[in-house]
C-alpha positions in Angstrom: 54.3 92.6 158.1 52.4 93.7 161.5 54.3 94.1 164.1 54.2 95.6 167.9 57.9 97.3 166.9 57.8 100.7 165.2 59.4 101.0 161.4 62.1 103.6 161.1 63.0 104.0 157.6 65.6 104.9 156.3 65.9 106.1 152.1 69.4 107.1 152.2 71.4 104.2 154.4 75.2 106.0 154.4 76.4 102.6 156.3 74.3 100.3 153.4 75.9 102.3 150.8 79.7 102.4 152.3 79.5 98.2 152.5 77.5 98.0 149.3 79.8 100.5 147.2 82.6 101.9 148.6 81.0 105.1 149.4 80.9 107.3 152.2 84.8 106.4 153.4 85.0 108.1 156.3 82.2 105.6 157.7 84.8 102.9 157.3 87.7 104.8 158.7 84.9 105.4 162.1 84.5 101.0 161.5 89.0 101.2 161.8 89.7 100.2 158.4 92.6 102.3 157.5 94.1 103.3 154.4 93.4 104.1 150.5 91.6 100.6 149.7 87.9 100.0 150.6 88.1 96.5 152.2 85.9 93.5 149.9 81.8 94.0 150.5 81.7 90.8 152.4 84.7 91.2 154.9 83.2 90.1 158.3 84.1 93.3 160.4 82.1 95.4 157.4 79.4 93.3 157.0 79.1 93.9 161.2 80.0 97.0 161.3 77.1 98.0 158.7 74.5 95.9 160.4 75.3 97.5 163.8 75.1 101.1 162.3 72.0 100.6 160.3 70.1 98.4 162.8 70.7 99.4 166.3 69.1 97.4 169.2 66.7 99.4 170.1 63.2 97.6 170.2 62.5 99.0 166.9 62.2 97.5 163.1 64.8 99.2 160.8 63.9 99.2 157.1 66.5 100.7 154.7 65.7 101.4 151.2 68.2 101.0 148.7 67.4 102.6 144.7 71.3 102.4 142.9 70.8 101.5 139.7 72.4 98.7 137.2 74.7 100.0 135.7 75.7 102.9 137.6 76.9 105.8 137.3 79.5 106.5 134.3 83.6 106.5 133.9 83.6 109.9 135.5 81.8 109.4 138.2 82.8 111.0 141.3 81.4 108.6 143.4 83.7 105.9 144.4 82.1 103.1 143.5 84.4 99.6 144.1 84.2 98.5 140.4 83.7 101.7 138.4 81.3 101.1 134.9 84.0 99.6 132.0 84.8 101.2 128.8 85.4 97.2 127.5 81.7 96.9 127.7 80.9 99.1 124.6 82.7 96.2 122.7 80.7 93.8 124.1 77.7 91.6 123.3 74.9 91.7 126.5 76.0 88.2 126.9 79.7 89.0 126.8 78.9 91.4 129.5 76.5 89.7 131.8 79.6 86.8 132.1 82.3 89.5 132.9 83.5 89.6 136.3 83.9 93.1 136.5 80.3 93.6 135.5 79.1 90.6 137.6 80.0 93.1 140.7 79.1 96.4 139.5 77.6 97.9 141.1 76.9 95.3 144.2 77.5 91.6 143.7 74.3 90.9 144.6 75.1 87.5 145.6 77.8 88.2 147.7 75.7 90.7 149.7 73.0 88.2 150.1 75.1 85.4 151.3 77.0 88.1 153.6 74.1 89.9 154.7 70.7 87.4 155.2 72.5 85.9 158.7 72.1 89.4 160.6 69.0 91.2 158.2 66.2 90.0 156.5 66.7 91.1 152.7 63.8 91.8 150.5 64.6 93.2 146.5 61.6 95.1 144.9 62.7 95.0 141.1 60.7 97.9 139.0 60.2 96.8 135.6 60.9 99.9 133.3 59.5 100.4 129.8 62.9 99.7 127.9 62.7 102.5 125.4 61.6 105.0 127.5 64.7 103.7 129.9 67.1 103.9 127.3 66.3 107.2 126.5 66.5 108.6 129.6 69.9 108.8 129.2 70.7 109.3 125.7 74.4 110.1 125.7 75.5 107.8 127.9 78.0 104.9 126.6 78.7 106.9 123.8 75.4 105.6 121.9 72.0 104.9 122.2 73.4 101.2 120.7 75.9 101.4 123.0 73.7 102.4 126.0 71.0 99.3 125.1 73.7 97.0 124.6 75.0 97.5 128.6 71.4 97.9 130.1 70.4 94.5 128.1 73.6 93.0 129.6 72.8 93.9 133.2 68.9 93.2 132.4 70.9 89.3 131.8 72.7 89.5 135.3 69.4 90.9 137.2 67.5 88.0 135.3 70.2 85.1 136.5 69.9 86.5 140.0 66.4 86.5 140.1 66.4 83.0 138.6 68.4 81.5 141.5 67.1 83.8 144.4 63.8 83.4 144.6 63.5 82.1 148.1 65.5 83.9 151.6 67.5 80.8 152.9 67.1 81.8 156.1 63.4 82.4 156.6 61.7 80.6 153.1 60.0 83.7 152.2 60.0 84.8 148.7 63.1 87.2 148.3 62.2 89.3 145.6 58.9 91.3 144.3 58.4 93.2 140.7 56.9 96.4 140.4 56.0 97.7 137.2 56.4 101.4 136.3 54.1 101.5 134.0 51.1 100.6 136.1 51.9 102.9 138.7 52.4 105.3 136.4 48.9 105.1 134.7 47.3 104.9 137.9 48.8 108.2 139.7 49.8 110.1 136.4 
């Protein structure tokens, strides 16, 4: 919305990305969490120590723009992510997977960081609707089978959907939370 503060954007938010995954440890050794284990995405001194980094007060609006994926990444992954992808979910039915906890918070429990996050930040989701085939097949050896790789993305697809379904309004501020963008239509228009 118009504003008299300037927007400073930011497309790669290190702080956003050490709370939200895990990543980027040496932020939260800066924030005094010591030690091997990345402390839970919703511990209060994270949560404060991310929204201070990310939005200082300075007169200004911040905007940070998040893109991860669900799913992310694979097993080898060198990024640490706090609940890495499972190998159990090639055994799984997308139902089975959109009920299990581990996939529930990878990579972001997205309800934990709305409940954490909406008392400092307003939080806004854009959601871009991929073509399914063409998004399975971006990655065709991943999760050992195109099968395989449909059966996970149609699980997570089930865990974006219940999200969406409950979240459609910002508690704090009774805007609408989320907007969908579809690929497609961008596509065909700039392409």
């Amino acid at each position: 919305p118009a504003t008299q503060f300037e927007y400073i954007v930011d497309v790669d938010p290190k702080p956003l990305k050490s709370g939200l995954f895990g990543w980027h440890r040496n932020l939260q050794r800066k924030w005094g969490f010591k030690g091997g284990d990345t402390p839970p995405m919703d511990h209060p001194d994270l949560v404060r120590s991310v929204v201070q980094s990310s939005c200082p007060l300075d007169g200004k609006k911040h905007v940070m723009i998040e893109w991860q994926s669900f799913p992310s990444g694979l097993e080898e992954d060198r990024r640490k992510y706090r609940v890495l992808r499972q190998r159990e979910w090639l055994s799984m039915t997308p139902r089975e997977i959109a009920a299990d906890e581990e996939a529930l918070r990878h990579p972001a429990n997205m309800t934990a960081f709305v409940e954490a996050y909406s008392p400092y930040a307003e939080i806004r989701f854009v959601v871009l609707n991929r073509p399914f085939l063409e998004t399975i097949a971006s990655n065709p050896d991943w999760d050992e089978s195109l099968i395989g790789h449909s059966n996970i993305i149609r699980g997570f697809l089930l865990i974006l959907r219940n999200f969406l379904d409950v979240h459609h309004i910002d508690g704090v501020d009774g805007r609408r939370l989320w907007s969908m963008v579809c690929v497609e239509r961008i596509m065909a228009k700039f392409y």
